[in-house]
Backbone bond lengths (Angstrom), bond angles and torsions (degrees), N, CA, C in turn:
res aa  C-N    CA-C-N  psi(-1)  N-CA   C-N-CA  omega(-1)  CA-C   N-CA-C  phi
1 X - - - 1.453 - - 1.530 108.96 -
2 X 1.142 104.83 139.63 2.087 117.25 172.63 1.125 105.77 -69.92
3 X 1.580 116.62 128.95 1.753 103.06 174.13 1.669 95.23 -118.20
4 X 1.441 107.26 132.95 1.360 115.98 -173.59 1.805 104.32 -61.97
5 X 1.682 88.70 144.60 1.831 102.76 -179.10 1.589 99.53 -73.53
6 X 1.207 104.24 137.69 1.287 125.36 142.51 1.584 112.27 -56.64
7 X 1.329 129.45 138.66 1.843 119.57 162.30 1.530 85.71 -126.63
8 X 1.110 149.30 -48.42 1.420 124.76 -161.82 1.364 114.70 -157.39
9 X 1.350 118.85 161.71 1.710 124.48 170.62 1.237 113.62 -110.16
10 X 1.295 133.40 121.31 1.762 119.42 163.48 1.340 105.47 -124.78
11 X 1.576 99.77 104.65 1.704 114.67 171.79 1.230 95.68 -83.43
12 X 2.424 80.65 154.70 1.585 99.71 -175.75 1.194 107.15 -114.46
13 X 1.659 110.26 141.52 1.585 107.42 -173.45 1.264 108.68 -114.67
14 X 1.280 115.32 148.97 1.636 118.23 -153.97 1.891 85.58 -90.86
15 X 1.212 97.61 170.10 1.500 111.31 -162.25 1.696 99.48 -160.93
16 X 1.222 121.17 144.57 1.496 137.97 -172.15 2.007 100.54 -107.74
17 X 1.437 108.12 -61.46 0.870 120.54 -179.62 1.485 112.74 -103.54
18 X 1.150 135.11 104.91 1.853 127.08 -164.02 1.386 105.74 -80.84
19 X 1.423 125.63 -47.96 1.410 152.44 172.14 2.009 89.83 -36.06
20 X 0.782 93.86 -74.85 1.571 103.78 175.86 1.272 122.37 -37.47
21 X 1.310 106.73 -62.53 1.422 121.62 -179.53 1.804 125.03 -64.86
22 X 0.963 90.06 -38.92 1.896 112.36 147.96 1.144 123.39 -24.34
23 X 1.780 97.75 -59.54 1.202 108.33 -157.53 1.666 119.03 -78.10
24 X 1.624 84.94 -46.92 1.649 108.99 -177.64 1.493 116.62 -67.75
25 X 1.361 117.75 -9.38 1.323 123.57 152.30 1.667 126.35 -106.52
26 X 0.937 127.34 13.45 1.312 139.81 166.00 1.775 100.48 -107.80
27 X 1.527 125.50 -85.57 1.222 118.31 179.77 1.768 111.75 -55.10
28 X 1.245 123.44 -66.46 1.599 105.64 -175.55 1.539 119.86 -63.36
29 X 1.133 115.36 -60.69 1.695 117.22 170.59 1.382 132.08 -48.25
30 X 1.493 110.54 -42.77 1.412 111.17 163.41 1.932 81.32 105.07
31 X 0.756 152.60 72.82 1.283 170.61 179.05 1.753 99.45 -109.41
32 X 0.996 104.03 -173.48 1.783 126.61 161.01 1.627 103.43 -168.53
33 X 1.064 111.97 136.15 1.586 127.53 176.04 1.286 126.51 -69.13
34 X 1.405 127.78 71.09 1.081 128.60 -141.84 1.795 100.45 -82.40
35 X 1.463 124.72 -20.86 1.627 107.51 165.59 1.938 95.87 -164.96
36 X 1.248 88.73 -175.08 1.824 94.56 176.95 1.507 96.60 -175.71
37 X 1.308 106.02 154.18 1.522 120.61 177.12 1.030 102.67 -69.82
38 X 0.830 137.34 -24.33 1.605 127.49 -164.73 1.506 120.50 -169.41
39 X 1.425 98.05 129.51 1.438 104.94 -163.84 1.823 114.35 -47.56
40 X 1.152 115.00 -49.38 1.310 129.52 -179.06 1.691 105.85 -116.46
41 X 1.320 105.01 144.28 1.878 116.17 178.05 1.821 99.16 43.90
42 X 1.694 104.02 64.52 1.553 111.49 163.73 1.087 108.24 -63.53
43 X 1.326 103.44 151.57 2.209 113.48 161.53 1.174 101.23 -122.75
44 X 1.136 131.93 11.06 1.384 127.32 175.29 1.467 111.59 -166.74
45 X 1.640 109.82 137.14 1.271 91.49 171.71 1.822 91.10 -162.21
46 X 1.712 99.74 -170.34 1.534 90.44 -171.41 1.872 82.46 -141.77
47 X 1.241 105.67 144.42 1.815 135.82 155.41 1.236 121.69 -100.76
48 X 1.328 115.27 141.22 1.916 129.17 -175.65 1.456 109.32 -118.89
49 X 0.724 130.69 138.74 1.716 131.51 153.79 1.883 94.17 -138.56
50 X 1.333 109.20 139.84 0.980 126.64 -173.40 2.259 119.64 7.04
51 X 1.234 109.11 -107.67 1.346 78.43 155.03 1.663 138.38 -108.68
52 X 1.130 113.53 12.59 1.203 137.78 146.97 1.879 137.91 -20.89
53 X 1.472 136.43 66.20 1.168 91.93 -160.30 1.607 84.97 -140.94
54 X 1.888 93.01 143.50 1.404 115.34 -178.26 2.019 119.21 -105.19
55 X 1.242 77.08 152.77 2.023 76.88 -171.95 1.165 88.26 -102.19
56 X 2.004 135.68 149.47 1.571 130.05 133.00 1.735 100.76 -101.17
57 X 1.196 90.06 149.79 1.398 123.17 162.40 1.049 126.60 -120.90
58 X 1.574 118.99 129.93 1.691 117.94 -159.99 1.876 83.05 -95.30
59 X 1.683 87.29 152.23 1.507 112.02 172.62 1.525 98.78 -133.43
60 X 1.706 85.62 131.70 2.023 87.09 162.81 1.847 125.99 -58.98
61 X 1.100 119.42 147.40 1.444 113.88 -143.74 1.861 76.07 -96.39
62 X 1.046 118.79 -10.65 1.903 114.23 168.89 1.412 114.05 -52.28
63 X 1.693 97.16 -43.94 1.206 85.99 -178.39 1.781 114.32 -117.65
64 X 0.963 99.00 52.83 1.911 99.23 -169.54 1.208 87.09 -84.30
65 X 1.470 161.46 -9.52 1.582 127.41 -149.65 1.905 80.45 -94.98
66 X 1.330 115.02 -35.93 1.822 108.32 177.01 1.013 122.68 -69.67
67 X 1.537 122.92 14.43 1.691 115.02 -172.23 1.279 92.46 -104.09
68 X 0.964 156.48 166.37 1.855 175.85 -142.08 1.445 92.15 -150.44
69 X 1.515 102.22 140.24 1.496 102.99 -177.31 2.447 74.41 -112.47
70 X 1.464 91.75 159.97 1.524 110.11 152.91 1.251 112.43 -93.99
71 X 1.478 95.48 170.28 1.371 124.28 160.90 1.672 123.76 -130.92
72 X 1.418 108.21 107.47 1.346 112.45 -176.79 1.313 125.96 -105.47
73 X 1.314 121.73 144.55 1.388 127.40 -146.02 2.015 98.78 -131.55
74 X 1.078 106.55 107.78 1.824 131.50 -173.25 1.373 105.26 -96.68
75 X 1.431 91.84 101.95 1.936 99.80 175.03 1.822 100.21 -73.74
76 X 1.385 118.68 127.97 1.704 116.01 -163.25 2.127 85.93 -133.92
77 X 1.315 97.48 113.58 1.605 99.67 176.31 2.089 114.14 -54.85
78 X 1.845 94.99 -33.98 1.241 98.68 179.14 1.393 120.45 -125.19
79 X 2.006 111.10 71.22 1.276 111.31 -176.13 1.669 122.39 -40.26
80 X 1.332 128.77 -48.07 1.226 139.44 -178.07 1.886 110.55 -41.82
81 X 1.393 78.70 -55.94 1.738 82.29 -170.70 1.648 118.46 -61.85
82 X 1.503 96.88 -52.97 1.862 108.90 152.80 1.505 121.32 -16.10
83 X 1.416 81.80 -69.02 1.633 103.00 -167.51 1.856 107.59 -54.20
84 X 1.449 123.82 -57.39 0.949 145.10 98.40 1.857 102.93 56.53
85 X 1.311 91.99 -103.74 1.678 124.84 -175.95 1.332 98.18 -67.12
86 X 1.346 126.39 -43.87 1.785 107.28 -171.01 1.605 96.94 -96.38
87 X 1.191 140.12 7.79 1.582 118.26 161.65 1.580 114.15 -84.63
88 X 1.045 139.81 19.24 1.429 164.62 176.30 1.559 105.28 -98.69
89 X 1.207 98.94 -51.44 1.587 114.14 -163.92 1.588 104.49 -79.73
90 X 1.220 157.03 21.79 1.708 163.99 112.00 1.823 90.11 101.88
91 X 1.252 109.95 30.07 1.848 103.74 176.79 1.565 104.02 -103.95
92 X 1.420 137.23 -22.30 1.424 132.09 167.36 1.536 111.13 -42.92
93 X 1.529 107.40 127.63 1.092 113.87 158.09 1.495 128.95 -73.07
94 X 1.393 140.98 -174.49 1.264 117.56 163.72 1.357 127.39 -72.70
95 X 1.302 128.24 -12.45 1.517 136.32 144.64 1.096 146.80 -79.56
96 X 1.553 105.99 23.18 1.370 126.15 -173.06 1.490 116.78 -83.14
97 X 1.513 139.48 63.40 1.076 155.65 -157.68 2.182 87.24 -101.24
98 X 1.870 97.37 147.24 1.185 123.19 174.54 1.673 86.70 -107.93
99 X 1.715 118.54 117.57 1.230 122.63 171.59 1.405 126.82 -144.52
100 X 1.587 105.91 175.47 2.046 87.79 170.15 0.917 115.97 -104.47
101 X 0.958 135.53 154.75 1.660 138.24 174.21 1.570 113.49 -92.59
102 X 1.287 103.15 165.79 1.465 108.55 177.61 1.559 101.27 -85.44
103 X 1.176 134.40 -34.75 1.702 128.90 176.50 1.475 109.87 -84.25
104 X 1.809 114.35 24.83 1.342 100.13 159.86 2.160 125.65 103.01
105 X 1.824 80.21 6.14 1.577 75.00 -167.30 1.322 91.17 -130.75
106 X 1.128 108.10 157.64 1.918 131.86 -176.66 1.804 99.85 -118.37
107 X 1.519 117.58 90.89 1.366 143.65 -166.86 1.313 116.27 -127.41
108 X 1.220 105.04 152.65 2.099 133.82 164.59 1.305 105.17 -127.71
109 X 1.741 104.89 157.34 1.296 110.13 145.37 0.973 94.98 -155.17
110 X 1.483 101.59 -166.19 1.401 131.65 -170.52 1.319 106.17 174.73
111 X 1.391 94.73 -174.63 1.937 114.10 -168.56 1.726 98.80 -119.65
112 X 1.542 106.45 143.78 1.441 105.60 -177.72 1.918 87.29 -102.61
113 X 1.295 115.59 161.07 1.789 132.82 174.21 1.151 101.80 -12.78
114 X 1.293 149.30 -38.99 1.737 155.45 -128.02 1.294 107.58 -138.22
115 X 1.623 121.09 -9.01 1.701 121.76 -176.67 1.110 109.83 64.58
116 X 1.464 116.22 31.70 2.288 120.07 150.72 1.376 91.18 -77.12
117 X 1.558 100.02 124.66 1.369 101.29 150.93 1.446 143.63 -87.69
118 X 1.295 107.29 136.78 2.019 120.63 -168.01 1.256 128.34 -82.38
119 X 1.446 123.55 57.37 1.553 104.51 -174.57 1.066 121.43 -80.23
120 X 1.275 141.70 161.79 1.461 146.31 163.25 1.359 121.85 -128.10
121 X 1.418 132.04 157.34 1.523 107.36 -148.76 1.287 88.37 172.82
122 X 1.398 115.63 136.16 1.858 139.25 135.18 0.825 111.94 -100.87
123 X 1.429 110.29 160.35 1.412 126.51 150.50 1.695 111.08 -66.77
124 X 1.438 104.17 157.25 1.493 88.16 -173.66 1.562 104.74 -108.84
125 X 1.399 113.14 -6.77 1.471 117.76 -176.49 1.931 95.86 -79.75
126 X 1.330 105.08 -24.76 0.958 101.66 -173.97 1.679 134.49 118.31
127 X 1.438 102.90 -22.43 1.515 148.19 -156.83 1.488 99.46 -80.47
């Protein structure tokens, strides 16, 4: 039997402020805004970086303590340089270390405005 291809995932990250969230991935991340419902006071919208692309979704802040934030994990061919480009950009937390891991990966993270978490990551063998 044929099992149909997968080509891509675009997770949605919950967002309090969307206007915000927009921003901090377009100006700090280096994103581009690839659409939004609505020109002004979006509830939805979607971000690109190369082939990469993320959705926010606004949540009422009544009920944010029930929304689950993620954690997303960015395969980057050139962690260094990454790493690099966003310590410029004022999004490191104070534990925002470029390191190796014991399972093999040379990684960062951090938290975007809303507490999604940002990892970024190679392999370090390369593989």
């Amino acid at each position: 039997m044929t099992r149909a291809r997968l080509q891509a995932v675009h997770p949605v990250l919950p967002s309090k402020d969307l206007p915000a969230a927009i921003a901090f991935y377009v100006n700090r991340l280096g994103f581009a805004l690839g659409f939004q419902d609505a020109p002004t006071a979006p509830h939805y919208a979607g971000v690109r970086r190369d082939d990469v692309e993320i959705h926010l979704q606004w949540h009422d802040p009544e009920e944010w303590a029930a929304v689950e934030r993620p954690m997303l994990r960015f395969v980057v061919p050139d962690i260094d340089a990454l790493f690099e480009e966003y310590r410029t950009q004022g999004v490191f937390h104070a534990g925002t270390a470029l390191r190796d891991t014991p399972w093999g990966t040379r990684e960062f993270a951090f938290y975007d405005p809303d507490q999604n978490g940002l990892t970024f990551y190679a392999d370090i063998d390369g593989a």
